[in-house]
Structure formats: structure tokens, C-alpha cells
DSSP file (Angstrom, degrees, kcal/mol; ACC not computed):
  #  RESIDUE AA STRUCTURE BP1 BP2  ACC     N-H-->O    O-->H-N    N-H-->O    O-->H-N    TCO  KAPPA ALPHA  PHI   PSI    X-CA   Y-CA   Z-CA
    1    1 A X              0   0    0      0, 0.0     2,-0.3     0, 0.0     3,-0.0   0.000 360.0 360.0 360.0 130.6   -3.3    9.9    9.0
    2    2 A X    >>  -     0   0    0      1,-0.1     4,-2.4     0, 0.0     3,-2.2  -0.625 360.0 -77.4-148.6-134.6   -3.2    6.8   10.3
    3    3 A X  H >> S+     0   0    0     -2,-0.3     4,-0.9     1,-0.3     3,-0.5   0.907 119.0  42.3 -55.4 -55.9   -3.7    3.1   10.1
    4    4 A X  H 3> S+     0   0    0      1,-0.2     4,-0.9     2,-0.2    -1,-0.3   0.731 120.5  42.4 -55.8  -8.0   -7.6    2.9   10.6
    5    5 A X  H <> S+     0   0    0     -3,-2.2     4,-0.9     2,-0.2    -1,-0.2   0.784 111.7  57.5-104.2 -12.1   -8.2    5.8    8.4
    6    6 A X  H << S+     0   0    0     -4,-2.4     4,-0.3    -3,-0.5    20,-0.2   0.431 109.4  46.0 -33.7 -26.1   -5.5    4.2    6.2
    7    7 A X  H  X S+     0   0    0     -4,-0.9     4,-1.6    -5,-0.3    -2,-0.2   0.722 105.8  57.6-107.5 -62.5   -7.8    1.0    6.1
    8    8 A X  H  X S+     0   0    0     -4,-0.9     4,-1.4    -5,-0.3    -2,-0.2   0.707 104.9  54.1 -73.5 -25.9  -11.0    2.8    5.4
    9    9 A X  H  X S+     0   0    0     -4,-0.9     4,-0.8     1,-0.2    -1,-0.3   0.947 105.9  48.7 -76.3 -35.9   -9.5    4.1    2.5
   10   10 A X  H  4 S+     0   0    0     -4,-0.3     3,-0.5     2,-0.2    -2,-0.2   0.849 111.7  49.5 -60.0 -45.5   -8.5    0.9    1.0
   11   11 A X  H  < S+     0   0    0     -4,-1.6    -2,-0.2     1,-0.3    -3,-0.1   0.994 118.2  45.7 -66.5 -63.8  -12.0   -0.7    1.6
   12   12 A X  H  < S+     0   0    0     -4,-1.4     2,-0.6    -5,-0.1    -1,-0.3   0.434  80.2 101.9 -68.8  -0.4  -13.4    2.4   -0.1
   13   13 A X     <  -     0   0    0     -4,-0.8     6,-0.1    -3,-0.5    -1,-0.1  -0.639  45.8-164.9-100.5 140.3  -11.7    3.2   -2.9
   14   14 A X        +     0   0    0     -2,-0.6     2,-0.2     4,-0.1    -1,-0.1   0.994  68.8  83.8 -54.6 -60.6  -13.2    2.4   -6.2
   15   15 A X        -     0   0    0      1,-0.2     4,-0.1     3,-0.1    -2,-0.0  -0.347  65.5-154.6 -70.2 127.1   -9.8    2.9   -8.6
   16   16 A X  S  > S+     0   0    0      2,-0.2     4,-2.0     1,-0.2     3,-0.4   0.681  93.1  59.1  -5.6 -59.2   -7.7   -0.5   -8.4
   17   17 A X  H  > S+     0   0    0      1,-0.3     4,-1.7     2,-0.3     5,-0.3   0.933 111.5  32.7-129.5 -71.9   -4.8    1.4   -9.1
   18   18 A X  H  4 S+     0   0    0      1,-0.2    -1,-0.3     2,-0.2     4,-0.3   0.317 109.9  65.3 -80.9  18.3   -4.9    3.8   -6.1
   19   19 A X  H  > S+     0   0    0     -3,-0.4     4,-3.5     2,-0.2    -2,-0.3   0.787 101.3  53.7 -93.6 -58.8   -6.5    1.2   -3.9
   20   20 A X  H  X S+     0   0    0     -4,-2.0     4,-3.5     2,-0.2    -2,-0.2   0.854 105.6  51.7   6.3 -90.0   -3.0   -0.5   -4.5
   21   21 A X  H  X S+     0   0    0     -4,-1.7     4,-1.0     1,-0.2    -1,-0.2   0.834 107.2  59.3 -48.8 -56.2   -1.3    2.7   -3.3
   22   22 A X  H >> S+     0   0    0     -4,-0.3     3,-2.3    -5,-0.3     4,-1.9   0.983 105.8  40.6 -11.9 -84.4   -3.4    2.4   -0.5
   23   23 A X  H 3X S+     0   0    0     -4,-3.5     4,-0.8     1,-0.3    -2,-0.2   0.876 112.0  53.7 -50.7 -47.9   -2.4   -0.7    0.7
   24   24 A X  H 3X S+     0   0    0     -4,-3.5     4,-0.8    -5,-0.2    -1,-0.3   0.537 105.4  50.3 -70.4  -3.6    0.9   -0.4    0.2
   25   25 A X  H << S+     0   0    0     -3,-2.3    -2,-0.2    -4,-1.0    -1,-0.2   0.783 111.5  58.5 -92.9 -37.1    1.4    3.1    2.2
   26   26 A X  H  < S+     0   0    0     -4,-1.9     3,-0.3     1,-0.2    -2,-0.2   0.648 102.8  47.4 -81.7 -30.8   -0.6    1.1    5.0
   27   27 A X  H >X>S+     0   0    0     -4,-0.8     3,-2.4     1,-0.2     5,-0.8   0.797 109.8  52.7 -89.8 -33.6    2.0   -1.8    5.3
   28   28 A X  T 3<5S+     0   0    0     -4,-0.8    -2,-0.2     1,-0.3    -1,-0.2   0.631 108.3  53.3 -90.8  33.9    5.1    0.6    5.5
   29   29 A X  T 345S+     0   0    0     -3,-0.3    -1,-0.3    -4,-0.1    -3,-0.2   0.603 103.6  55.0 -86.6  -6.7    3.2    2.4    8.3
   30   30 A X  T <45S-     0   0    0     -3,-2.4    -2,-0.2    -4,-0.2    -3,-0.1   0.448 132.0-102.2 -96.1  -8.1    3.1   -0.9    9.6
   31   31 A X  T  <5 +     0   0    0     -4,-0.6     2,-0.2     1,-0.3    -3,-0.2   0.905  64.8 160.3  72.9  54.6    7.1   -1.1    9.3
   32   32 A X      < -     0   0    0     -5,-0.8    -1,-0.3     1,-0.1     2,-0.1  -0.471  40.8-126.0 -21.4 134.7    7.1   -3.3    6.1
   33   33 A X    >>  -     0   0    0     -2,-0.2     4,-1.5     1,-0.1     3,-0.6  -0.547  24.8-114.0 -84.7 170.1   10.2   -3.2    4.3
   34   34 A X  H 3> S+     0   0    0      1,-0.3     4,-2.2     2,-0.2     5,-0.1   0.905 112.9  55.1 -51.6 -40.8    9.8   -2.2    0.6
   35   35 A X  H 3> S+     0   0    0      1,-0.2     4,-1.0     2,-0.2    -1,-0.3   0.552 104.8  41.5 -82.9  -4.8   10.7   -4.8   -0.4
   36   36 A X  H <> S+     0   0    0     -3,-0.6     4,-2.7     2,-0.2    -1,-0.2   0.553 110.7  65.4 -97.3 -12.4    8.4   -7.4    1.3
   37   37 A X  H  X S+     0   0    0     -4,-1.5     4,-1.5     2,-0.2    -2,-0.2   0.898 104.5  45.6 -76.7 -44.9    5.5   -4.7    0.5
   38   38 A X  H >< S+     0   0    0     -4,-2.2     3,-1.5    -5,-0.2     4,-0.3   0.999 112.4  49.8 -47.6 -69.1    6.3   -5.5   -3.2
   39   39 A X  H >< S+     0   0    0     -4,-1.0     3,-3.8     1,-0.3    -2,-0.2   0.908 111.2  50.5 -50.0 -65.6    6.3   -9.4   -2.5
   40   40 A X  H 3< S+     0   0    0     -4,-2.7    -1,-0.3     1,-0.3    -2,-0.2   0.525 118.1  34.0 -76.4  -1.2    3.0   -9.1   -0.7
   41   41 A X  T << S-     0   0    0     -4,-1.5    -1,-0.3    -3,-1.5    -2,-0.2   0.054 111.1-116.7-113.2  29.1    1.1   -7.1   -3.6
   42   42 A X  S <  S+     0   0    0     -3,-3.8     2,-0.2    -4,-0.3    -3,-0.2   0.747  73.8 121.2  40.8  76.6    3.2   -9.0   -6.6
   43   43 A X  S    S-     0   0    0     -5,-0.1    -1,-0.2     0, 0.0     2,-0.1  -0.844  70.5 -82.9-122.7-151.9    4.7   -6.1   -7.8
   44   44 A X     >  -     0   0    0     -2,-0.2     4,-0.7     1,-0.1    -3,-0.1  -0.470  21.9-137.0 -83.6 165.2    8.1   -4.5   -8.4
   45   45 A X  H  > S+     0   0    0      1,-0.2     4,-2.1     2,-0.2     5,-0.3   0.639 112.6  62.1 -91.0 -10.2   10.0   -2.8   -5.4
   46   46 A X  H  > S+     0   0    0      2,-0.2     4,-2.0     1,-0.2    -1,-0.2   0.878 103.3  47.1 -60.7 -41.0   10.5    0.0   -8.6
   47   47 A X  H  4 S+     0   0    0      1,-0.2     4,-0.4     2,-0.2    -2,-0.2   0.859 112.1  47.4 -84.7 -18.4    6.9    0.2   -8.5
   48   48 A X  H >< S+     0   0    0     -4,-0.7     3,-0.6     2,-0.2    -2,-0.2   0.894 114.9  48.9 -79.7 -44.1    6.7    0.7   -4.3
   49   49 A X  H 3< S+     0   0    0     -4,-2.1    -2,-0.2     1,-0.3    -3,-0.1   0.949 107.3  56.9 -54.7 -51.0    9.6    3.3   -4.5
   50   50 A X  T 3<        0   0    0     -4,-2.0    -1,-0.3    -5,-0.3    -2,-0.2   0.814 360.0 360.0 -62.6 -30.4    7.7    4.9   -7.0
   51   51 A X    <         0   0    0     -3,-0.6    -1,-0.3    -4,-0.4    -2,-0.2   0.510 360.0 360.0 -87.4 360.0    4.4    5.4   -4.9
């Protein structure tokens, strides 16, 4: 998969929650550390590990 279809999933998904999960799979493809992927969607880096 990769970033543009990564992208189109984000835009298009309804659930919040896995829109999230999205986003965040799409920044460490981008080479994001966890922990700034946490900082940029205000959550925990518990909660990035966890996805």
C-alpha cells in the first residue's frame, strides 16, 4: 500500500477512530518517529504503539 492509497483512505473513511489509524500509519510511512506521530495527532505514543 502506499502513500496515495494511504491518503485516499483517510479522506474516505467515515469512523473517526480508524480515520486516526489512518493517518497515523501514513506519517510513519513517511518516516515519522512515534513519537512526533503522537505529538501531531494529540495522542499518547501508548496509543501509536498500540495501532
Amino acid at each position: 500500500m502506499n502513500n496515495l492509497n494511504l491518503a485516499a483512505l483517510v479522506k474516505s473513511e467515515k469512523s473517526a477512530r480508524k480515520r486516526m489509524r489512518y493517518l497515523a500509519l501514513l506519517h510513519f510511512t513517511e518516516g515519522h518517529s512515534r513519537t512526533a506521530i503522537a505529538n501531531m495527532l494529540k495522542v499518547s505514543r501508548t496509543s501509536v504503539n498500540t495501532w
